[in-house]
N, C-alpha and C positions, 0 to 999 in steps of 0.2 A: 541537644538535651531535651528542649519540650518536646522534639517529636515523638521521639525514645519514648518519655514518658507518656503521653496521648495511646501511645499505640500500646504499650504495655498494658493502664490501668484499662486503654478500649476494648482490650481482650476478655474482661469481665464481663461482656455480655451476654457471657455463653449463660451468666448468672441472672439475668432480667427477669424479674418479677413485675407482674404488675398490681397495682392496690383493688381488694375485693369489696371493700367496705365501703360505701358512699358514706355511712351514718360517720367511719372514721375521720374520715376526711371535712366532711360539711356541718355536721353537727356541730354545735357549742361542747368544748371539751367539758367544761363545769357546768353541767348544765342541772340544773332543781330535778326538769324533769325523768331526766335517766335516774335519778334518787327514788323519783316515786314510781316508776314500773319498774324498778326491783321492788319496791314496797307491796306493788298490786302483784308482780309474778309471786312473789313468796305468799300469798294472802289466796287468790285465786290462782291456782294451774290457769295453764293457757290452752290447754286442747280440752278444758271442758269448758269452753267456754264461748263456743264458736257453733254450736248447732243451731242457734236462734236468731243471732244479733250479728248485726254489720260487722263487717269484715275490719278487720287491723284493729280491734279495741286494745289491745295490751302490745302484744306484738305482730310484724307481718308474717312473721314464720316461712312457709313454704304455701304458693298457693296458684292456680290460677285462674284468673277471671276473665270475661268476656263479653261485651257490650253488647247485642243485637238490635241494631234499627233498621229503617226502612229509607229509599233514595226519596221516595213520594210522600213521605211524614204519613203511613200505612199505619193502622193498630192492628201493631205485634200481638193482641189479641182477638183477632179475629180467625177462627175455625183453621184458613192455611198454614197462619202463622206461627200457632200454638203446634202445629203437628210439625212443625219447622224446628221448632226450637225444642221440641221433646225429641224429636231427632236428630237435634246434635247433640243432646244431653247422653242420647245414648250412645253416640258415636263417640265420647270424651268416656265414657265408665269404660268404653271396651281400648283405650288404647294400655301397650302392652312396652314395657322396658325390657328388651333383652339381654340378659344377663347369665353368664355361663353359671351352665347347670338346673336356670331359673327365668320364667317369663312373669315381671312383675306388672299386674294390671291397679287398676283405681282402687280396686275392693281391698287391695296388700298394701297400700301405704296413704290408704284414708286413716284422715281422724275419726273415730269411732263414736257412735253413739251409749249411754249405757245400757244400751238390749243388744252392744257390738254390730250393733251396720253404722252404714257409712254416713256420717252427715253431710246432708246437700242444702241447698238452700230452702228457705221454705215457698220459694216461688214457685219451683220447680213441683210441691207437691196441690200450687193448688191451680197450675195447669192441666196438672193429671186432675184433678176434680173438675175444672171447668170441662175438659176432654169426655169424662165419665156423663157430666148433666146434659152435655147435646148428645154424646150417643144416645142417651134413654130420653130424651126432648122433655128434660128438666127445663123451666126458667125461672125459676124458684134461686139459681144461685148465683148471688153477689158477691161481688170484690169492692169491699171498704177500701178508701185510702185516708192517711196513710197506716191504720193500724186494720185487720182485716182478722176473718174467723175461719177456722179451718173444720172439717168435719167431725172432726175425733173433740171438738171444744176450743181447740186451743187458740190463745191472742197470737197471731204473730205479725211483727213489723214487715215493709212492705215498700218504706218510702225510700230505700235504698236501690230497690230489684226491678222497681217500675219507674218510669220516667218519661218526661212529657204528655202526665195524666191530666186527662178532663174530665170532671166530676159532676154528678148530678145530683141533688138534694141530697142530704144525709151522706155525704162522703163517697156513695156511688159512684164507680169506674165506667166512664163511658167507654173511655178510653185509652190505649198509651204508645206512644210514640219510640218507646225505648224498653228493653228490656235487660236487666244485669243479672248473670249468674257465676258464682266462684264456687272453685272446688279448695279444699281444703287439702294439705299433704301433713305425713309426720316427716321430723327431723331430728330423732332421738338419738338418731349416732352417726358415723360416719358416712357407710354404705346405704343406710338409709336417707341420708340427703344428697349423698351424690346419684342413687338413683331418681329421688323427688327432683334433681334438677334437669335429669335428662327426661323424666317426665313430660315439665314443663317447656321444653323446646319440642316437644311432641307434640304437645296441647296447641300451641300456636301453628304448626303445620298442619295438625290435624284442622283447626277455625277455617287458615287460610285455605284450607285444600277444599274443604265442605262451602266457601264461599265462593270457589270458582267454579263450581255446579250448583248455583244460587246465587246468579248476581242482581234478584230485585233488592237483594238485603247488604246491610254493610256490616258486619263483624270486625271489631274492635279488638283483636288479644291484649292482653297483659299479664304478666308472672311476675313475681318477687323479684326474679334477678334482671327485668326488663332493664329496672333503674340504672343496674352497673354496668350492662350492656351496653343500653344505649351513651353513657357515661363516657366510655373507653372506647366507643365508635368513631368519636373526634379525632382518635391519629390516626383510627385507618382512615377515613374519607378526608383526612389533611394530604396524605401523602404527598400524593402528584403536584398539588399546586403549593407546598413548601418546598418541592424541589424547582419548584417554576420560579418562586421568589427566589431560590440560590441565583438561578441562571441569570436572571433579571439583575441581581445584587452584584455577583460578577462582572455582569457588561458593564454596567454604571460605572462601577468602581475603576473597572482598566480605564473607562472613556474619559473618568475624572480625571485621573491621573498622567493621562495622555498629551502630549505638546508634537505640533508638526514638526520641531527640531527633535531631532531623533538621537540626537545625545540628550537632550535634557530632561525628555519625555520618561515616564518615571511608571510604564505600566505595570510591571511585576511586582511594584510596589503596591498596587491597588489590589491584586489578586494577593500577594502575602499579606498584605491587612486584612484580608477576610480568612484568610487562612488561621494569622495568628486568633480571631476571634474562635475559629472553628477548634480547634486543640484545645483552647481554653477550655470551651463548654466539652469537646470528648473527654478532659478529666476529669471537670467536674463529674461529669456521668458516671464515669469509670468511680470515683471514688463511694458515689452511693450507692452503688451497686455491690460495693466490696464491704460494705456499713451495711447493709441488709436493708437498704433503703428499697422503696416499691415506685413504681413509675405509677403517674395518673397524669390525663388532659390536662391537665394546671401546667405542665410542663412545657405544655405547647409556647408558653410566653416566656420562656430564657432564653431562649435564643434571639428574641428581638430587644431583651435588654440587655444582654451583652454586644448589639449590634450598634444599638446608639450608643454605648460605652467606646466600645472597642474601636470601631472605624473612628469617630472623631478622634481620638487619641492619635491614632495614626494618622491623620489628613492633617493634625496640628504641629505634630513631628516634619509631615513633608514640609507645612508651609513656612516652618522654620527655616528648614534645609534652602528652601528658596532663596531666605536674604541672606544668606552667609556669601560671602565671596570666594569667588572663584578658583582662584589663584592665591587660596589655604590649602593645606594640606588635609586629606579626609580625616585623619584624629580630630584636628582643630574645629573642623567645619561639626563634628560628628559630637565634640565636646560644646561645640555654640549650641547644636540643637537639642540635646538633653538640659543644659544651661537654661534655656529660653521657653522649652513646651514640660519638662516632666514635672517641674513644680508644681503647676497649676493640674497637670495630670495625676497628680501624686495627693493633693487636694481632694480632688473627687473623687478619686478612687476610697478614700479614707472616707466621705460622706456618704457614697455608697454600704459602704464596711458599717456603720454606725447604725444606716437607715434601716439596712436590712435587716443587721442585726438585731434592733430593737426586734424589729418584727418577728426571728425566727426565737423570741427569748421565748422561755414559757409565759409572759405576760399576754401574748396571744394564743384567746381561744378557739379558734378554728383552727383544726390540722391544718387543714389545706395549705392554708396560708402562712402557718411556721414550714412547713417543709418546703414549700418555694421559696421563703425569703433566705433558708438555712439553704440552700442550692445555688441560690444566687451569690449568695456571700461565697460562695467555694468560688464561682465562676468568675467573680469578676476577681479574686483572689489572683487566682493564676492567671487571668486575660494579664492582670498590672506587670506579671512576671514575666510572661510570655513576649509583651509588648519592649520590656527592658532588656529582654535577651533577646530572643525569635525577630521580633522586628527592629530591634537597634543594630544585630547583625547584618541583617540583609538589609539596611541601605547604609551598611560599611561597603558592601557589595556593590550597591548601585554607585556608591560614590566613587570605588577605583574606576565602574566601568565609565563613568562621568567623567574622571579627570584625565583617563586614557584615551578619549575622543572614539570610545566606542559604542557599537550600534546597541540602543536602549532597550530592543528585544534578540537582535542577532546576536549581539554582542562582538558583533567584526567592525574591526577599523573604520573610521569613517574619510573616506578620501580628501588630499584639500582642494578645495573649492576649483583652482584652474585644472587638476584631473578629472574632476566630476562634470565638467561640461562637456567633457569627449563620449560621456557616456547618453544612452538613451534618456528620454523624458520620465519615463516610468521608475529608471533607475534613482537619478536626479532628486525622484520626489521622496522617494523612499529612504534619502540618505540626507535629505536637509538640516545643513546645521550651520549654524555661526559658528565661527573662530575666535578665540578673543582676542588675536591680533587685528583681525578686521576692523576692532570698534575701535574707532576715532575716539578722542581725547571729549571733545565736543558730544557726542552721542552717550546716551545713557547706560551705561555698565550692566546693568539690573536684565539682563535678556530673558528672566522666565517671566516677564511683562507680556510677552507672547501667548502666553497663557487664557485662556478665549476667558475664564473667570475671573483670574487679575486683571483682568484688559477691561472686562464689563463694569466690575466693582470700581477701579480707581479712573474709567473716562466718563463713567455715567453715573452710575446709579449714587453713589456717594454722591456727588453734587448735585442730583434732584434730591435725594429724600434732604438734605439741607437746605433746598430752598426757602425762601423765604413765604411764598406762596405755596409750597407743598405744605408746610407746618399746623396751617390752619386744621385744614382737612385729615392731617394725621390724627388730629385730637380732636376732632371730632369723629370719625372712627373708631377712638377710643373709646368715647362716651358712650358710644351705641354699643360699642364692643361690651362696658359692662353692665348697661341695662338691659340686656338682653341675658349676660351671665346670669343677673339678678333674678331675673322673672323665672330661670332655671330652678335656681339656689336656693328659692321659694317652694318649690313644689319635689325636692328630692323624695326618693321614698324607698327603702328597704326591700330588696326581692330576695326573698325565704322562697320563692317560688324554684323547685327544684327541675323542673322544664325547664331554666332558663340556664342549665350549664350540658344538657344534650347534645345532640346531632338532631336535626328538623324532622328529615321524613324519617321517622321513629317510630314503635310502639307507642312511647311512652309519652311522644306529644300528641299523637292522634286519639289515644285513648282519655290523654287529660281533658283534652279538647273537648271531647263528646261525654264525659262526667262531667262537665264545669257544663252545659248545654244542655242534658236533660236532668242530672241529676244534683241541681244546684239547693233544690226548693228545702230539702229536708235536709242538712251537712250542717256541721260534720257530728256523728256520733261520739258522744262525752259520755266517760264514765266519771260517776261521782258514788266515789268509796267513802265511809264510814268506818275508822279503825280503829273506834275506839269500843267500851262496853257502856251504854247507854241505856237511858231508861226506855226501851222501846214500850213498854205496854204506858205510857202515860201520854195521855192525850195532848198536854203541850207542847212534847218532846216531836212528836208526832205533826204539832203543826210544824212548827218551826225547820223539820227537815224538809215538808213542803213549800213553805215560803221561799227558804233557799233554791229552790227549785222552779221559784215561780218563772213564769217567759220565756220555758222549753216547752217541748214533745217530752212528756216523761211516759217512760215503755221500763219501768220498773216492781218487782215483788211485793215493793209497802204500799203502794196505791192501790193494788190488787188486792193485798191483804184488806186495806179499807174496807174497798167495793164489797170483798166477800163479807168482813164482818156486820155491813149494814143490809147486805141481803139477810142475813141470818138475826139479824135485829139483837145486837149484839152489842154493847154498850163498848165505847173504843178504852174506857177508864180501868181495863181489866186489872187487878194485881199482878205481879210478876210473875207467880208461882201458875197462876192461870195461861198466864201468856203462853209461857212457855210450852205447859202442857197440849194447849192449841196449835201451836205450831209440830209438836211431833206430831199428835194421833189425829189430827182433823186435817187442819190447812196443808203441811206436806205429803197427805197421801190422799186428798184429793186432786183428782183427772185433771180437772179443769186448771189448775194452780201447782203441779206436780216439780213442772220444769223452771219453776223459778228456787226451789229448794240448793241449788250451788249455789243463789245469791245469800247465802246463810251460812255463817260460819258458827258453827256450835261449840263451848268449853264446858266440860264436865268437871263439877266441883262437890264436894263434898256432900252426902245424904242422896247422892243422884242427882243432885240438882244443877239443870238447865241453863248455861247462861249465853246469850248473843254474844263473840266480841266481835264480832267485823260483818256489813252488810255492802251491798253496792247497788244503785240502780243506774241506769242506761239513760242519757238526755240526749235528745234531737234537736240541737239549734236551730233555727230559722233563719241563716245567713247563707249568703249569695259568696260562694266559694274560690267566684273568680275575683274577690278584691280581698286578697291575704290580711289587708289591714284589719277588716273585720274579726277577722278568726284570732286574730294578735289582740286586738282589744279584748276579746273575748276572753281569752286566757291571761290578761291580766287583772278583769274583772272578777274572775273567779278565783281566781289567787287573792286576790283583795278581799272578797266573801269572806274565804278558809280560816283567814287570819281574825277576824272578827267576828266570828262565829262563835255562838255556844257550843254547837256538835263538831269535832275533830274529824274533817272532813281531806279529800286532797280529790283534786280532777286527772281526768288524765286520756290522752290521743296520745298516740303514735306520732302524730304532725306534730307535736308540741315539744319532740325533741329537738326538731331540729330548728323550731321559730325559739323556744324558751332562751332570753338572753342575747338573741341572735342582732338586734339591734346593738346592741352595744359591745358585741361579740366582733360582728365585721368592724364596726369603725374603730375598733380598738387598735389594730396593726398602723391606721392611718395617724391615729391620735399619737402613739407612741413615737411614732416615726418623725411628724412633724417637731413635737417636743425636741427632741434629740435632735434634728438637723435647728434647730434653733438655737439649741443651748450651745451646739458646736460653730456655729457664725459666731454666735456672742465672745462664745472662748478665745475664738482663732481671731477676732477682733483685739486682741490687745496683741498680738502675734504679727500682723498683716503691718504693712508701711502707714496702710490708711485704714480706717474705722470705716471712713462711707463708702467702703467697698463693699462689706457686710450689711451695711445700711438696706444698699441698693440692692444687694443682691435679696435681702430677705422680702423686701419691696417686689421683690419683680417676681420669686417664687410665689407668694401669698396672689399676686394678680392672675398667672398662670392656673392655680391652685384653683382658685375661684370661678373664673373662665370654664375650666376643662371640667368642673362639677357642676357648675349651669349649663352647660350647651349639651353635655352626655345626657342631663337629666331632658332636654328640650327635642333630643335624639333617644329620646324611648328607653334607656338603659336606668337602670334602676342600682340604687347602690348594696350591691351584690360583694362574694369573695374575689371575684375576677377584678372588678372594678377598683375594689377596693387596691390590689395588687397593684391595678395600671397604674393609682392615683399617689403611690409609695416612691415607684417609678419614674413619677413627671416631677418629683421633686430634685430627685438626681439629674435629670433629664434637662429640667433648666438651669439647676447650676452649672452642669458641664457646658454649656452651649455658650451662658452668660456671663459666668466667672473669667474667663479671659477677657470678654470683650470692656464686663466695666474694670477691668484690673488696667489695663492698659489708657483708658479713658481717664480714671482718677490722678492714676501715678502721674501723667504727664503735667510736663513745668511746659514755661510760654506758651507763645502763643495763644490763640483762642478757642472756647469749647467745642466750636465747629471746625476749626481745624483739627483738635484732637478726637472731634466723635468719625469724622473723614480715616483718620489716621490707624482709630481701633477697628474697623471693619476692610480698612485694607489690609492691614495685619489678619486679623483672624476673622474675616467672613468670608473667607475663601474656604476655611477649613473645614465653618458649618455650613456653606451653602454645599459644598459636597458630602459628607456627613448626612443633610435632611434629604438630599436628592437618591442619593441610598437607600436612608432611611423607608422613604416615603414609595419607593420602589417595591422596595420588601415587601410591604404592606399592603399592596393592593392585590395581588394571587388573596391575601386569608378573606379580603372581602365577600369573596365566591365560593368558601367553603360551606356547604350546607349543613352548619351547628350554629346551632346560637352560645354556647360558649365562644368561638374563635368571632362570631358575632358583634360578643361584647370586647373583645381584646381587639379586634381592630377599629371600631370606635371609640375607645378609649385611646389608642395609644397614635392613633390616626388626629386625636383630634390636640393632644398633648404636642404631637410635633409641629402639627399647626401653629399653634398658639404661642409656643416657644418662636419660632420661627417669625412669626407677626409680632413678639417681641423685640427679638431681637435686631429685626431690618427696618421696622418703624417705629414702634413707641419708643425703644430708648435712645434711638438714636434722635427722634424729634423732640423728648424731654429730658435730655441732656445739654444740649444745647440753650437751654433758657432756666437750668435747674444745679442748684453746686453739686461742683462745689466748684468755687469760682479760678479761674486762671490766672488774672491779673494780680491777685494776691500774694498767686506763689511766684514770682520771678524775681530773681535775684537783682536786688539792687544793689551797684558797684557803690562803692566808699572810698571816695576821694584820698582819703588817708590811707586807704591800702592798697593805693594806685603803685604798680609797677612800671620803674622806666626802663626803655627797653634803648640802647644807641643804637641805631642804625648806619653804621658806616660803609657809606660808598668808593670804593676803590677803582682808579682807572689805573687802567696799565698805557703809561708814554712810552715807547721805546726800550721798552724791557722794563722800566722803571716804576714802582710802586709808588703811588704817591693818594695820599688821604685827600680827595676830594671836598669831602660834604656831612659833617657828623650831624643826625638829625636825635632829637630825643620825640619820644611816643609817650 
């Protein structure tokens, strides 16, 4: 039946979508600031608003851009370089979209200017003017940074298009190391953006292609849809080495599973453990496929949490099957092993169900990360179904072929022992098996003690990691183990940085790269709207949205209006009825100040009269782009202004969707997750035999927890949606590993804690030492994929099995033993008054004769 089902709902493929939207996916779902650029689109259009000012101010639209530098740090402004770069400018206006019936070039799907040409950027036009002043052996003409004058009058900004400027008195360009230019597209309907995107896969051939007949220079492309591109590049460049982890995952598995006695050796079981893992995740797939669910790289990580799920489950199942005896029938042996491993399987599977849950509620604001945790909860849904059908069947299977003394992968008879020596060596080996008539009374019964990791665990390593002399040094190990978490744990930090869920050799890292490197000094462009109607002609009014303003680049309409009114010596105290008049018939229709009249929004009220309601000007931060903290303080700074302001004010980037809240946006799946796998120890604590079993175990998640957040952050990963995911993850991940080990450690009566911590890792560290060795197999092909998303998910989930695993084999086995809950407490003292006497009568037989010897009482 699961396979039926696997293959039916895996047919849905035909139906695979993948997700288009990063903003869907990464962005804070509630976030302020998608409130405020609907505020500013409805307030300001967005294609008029793009011929002067840095690029992405409201939206990113349709666009694309292109870095030009030099290999020798050259100034891109010197005579070769400007006819270099005025000749690719021209070689990007002539590229052409072919479309039946229709050849669409730059001039057909630019944003237009209001004289209807095209808008470019204004570096581009004061190239062509440096161009114009050495042909006629001008030196008369200057390039300001970073605000500069263009011939026709006009201010325009600069400190975006130029980069790695060296300046000489008065803001003079000696020089620049960098050059940016973007082209602008519309996207007003359909065909019109599916041709702007093929545009833009143009544009990038066309860079590349122009830079391999120009290799003094480095061109950087970039397009709007780089981001999604390079996004969803992570499964293509995973392929081959996720298929390399199968193959890898496979061997392990059979090898684990494997015993030189060739009845008891159990390989097909290792290969249907990975199997049933494999069905599990094809229906989960199948089922979001048939839900209208969209595939995205986030996905790359279910398959390795249903790997740790799923195999331990089953390696816990075999190692049950091991102590059952022999000479049971397979119901019986088949009913101890479900008896003995699905409880505790049944446990975590339900804490998983819970954790993820949480995560996939709407209480989490990142897509991303509901739609993985709601994927997973399918997956490990069926892995638990699949495991009680799919793998409880097949080793009903292996058990007849086990109790019929047949071969573990032939499945042929296995010969007895005095036929098998007539036969060759090779044959011999091939066929090795005990008998259980063979074992002696005297010999130990237990024959899968042949087992090379039963064998390692219960003649060694149990009795070092308990010695008395190893104990020292386990705990001090420990001490180091969380000072070192600490000094992590200490320094965490939030990566909103959107490079960091890529593929590496990218557009989209190469090109961050060299924006964060030449063009860090002037970042990022802020727009600060005004949407309210205010006294603009009153001069206090007037300071005060300056003050606000103070500790930027301000490249805005009201400064201007200043400047202009004190050239004209013009008192700023105007009345309102003046103002206004000023702003139509003077100040908007002069030259010089023409192009800032979009930043004016006009309301007509009664008598004709004039009134301002909504204004905006343009700020240039002075922060250093490559440490995202800043641009986060930044915009919680100005959120904090807004609110205490006299003027009704709101900021607003593009980047500020997807950092606004983003702090407590990621950790919010972790926070809820944690809550909830806590409340449900506590619960399942009055449920369980013993309380300090939830004690211990919440003890030992919380050390993990702390560990794998210190050493990720001390391993450059930053706490991210990926991260955050793995760290959802490692909490299931040590309960599953840990929850049998101390279940079996508490529950037990007599003897002493070091014989029972001996006792629980003979029992179940067979199950996780194969389990991690899987594990950790898996996991080393994603080391070598070149993305830093699979980047961060193998460092995290690399460093989770770690840690659990350094749990499990030494801390709690060397502080259990000196830590309750204590053994001599619990053993049953006999009470004399409820002594039973037992007669013992011995009978000899004399001569046929029965006769009473000897009555003994006990």
């Amino acid at each position: 039946a699961p396979v039926l089902i696997s293959i039916l709902l895996g047919a849905s493929f035909s139906r695979y979508q993948v997700e288009d939207s990063v903003e869907h996916l990464l962005a804070p779902t509630h976030s302020l600031a998608k409130i405020e650029r609907n505020l500013v689109d409805s307030l300001f259009p967005v294609n008029r608003s793009k011929h002067r000012l840095y690029s992405d101010l409201q939206t990113p639209g349709r666009y694309g851009r292109v870095i030009i530098t030099s290999f020798r740090k050259a100034n891109m402004l010197d005579q070769h370089h400007t006819d270099l770069i005025l000749k690719l400018h021209s070689a990007v206006t002539r590229i052409q979209v072919q479309r039946p019936g229709f050849n669409y070039t730059f001039a057909h799907i630019c944003i237009l200017n209001n004289d209807k040409t095209c808008i470019v950027d204004d570096i581009v036009h004061v190239l062509e003017e440096l161009k114009a002043a050495r042909s006629s052996n001008r030196t008369n003409f200057a390039i300001t940074y970073p605000i500069t004058h263009l011939k026709d009058g006009r201010e325009v900004y600069n400190g975006h298009q130029l980069g790695g400027v060296t300046v000489h008195s008065k803001d003079r360009v000696k020089s620049a190391e960098a050059i940016q230019l973007t082209y602008y597209l519309q996207a007003i309907n359909s065909l019109n953006d599916m041709v702007a995107e093929k545009w833009e896969s143009i544009f990038c051939d066309t860079v590349e292609l122009f830079q391999k007949s120009n290799r003094k220079v480095k061109m950087y492309p970039f397009t709007s849809s780089s981001l999604k591109e390079d996004f969803q590049k992570t499964s293509r460049v995973s392929e081959r080495y996720l298929i390399t982890s199968l193959v890898l995952v496979v061997t392990l598995a059979i090898l684990c599973c494997s015993m030189q006695d060739c009845v008891r050796s159990k390989p097909w079981l290792g290969l249907l453990g990975l199997l049933t893992v494999t069905l599990a995740t094809l229906t989960a797939a199948g089922i979001i496929n048939l839900t209208g669910g969209k595939y995205n790289s986030t996905f790359l990580g279910i398959p390795f949490v249903m790997l740790g799920h799923g195999l331990y489950g089953t390696f816990e199942m075999l190692s049950s099957w091991r102590k059952t005896r022999e000479d049971q029938h397979v119901k019986e042996r088949t009913a101890a092993v479900f008896a003995d491993s699905m409880l505790s399987f049944s446990l975590t599977t339900a804490m998983y169900l819970v954790t993820f849950g949480i995560g996939a509620s709407p209480f989490t604001n990142i897509e991303a990360a509901r739609i993985f945790c709601c994927n997973s909860c399918i997956a490990i849904f069926f892995n638990y179904l699949y495991v009680l059908s799919f793998y409880g069947s097949s080793l009903v299977f292996t058990g007849y072929i086990e109790n019929n003394y047949q071969h573990s992968i032939f499945c042929r008879k296995v010969p007895k022992p005095e036929v098998l020596q007539e036969k060759p060596a090779w044959y011999r080996f091939l066929l090795t098996a005990k008998f259980s008539e063979d074992t002696d009374d005297s010999e130990e019964t237990n024959t899968y003690e042949s087992h090379l990791l039963v064998w390692f665990l219960k003649r060694y390593y149990c009795d070092w990691i308990t010695n008395t002399y190893v104990k020292p040094f386990v705990v001090l190990f420990y001490l180091v183990y969380i000072s070192f978490a600490l000094m992590g744990y200490l320094q965490v930090s939030e990566g909103s940085d959107l490079s960091n869920i890529v593929a590496t050799a990218t557009r989209t890292i190469e090109y961050t790269t060299a924006q964060q490197k030449y063009f860090s000094n002037y970042s990022p462009v802020i727009g600060f709207y005004i949407y309210e109607s205010i006294e603009y002609w009153n001069t206090s009014v007037q300071e005060d949205v300056l003050e606000y303003t103070k500790g930027f680049v301000r490249i805005s309409w009201f400064e201007s209006y200043l400047n202009y009114l004190r050239k004209l010596n013009i008192s700023t105290g105007l009345p309102k009825k003046n103002f206004t008049d000023m702003l139509r018939n003077s100040f908007l229709k002069t030259p010089q100040f023409a192009h800032f009249s979009e930043d004016i929004i006009f309301s007509k009220k009664y008598n004709n009269e004039v009134d301002v309601v909504a204004s905006r000007m343009f700020l240039v931060a002075k922060t250093m782009e490559t440490k995202r903290e800043e641009l986060y303080d930044l915009l919680e700074t100005l959120r904090k202004l807004s609110l205490t302001s006299k003027v009704k004010f709101i900021v607003f980037n593009p980047s500020f969707v997807y950092m606004d809240r983003y702090a407590s946006s990621v950790g919010a799946p972790l926070q809820n997750s944690c809550i909830s796998a806590l409340f449900l120890l506590f619960f399942s604590a009055f449920l369980v035999a013993d309380s300090l079993i939830n004690v211990w175990l919440t003890l030992t998640v919380a050390s993990v927890e702390f560990g794998v957040i210190g050493f990720m952050t001390l391993w450059k990963v930053e706490l991210d949606c990926i991260s955050v995911l793995c760290l959802i993850y490692g909490i299931n991940y040590t309960i599953d590993n840990c929850a049998p080990l101390l279940s079996t450690f508490v529950l037990g009566k007599e003897f002493t804690r070091t014989k029972w911590v001996k006792n629980a890792l003979e029992v179940h560290g067979v199950a996780i030492l194969q389990s991690y060795l899987c594990y950790i197999v898996g996991l080393i092909p994603l080391a070598a994929v070149p993305s830093n998303l699979t980047r961060t998910l193998f460092r995290c989930l690399f460093l989770i099995a770690l840690v659990t695993f350094f749990h499990c084999f030494a801390i709690l086995p060397v502080i259990l033993t000196f830590l309750p809950p204590s053994k001599k407490k619990r053993k049953e003292k006999k009470n004399p008054e409820n002594r039973e006497e037992i007669e013992c009568v011995e009978m000899v037989d004399m001569d046929s004769t029965r006769v009473v010897d000897q009555i003994t009482t006990v």
